[in-house]
C-alpha positions as CSV (number, residue, x, y, z in Angstrom):
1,X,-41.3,21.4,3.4
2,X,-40.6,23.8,0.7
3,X,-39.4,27.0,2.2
4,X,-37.1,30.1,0.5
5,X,-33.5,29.1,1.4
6,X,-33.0,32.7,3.5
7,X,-35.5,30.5,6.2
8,X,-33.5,27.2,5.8
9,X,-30.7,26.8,8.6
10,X,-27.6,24.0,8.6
11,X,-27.7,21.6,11.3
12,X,-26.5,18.5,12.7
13,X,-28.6,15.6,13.8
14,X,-26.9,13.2,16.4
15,X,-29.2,9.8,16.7
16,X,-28.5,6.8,19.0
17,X,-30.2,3.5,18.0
18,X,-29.6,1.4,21.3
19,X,-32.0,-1.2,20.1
20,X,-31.9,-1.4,15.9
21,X,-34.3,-4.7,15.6
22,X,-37.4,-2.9,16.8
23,X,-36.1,0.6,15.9
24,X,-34.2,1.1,12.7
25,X,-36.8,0.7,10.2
26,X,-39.1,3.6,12.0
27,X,-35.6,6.1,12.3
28,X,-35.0,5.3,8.4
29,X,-38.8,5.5,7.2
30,X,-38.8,9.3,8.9
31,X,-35.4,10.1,7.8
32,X,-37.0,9.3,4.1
33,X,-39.8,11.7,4.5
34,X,-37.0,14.8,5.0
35,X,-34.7,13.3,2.6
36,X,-34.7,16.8,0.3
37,X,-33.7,18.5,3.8
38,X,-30.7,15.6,4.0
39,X,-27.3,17.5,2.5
40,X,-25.2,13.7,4.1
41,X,-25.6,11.1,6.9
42,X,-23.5,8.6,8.2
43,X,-23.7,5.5,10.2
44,X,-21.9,3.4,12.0
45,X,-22.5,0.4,14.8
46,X,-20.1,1.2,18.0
47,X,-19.8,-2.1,19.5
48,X,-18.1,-1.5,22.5
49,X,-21.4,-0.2,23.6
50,X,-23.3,-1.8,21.8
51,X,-25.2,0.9,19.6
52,X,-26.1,2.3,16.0
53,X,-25.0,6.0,15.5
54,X,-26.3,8.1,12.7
55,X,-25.1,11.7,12.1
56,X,-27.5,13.3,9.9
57,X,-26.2,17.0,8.4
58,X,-29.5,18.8,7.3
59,X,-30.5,22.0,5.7
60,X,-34.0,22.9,6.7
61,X,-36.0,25.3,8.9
62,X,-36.0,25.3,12.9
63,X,-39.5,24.2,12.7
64,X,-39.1,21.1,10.4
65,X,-36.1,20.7,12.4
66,X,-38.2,20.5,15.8
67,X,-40.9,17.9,13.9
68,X,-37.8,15.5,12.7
69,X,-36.3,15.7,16.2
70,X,-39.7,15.2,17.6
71,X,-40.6,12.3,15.6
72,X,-37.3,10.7,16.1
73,X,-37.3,10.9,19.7
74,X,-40.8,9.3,20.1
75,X,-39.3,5.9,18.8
76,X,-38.3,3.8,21.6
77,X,-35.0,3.1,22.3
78,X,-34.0,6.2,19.9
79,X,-32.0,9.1,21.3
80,X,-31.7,12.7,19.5
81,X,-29.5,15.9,19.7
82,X,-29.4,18.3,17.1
83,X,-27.9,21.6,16.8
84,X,-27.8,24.4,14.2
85,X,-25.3,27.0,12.7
């Protein structure tokens, strides 16, 4: 994941954890892997609906970007957004 910073782009990751028993520990072992990429995250448990939310604001390529997103949204019972600026 090295790339020159002129390819790098800032982005927001938007992740909803609706069950964090079975899924937490697979959302935080791939967040780990693009920890470099990570510039903050934050998280918080919403219990009115009774879900985890983690913004995650990154710095990497749109590539890296699609294989985060990608990997994140493969997890049951894990929902992604993400957008760049």
């Amino acid at each position: 994941m090295e790339q020159q910073i002129a390819e790098r782009r800032l982005g927001i990751v938007g992740i909803v954890i609706n069950d964090r028993r079975s899924s937490a520990k697979k959302v935080n072992e791939i967040l780990g892997r693009y920890g470099d990429s990570i510039v903050a995250r934050t998280g918080l448990l919403y219990e009115s609906r009774g879900v985890h939310i983690i913004s995650v604001f990154i710095d990497l390529s749109t590539n890296d970007l699609g294989a985060l997103t990608g990997k994140l949204g493969m997890i049951p019972g894990v929902q992604v957004k993400s957008f760049l600026f």
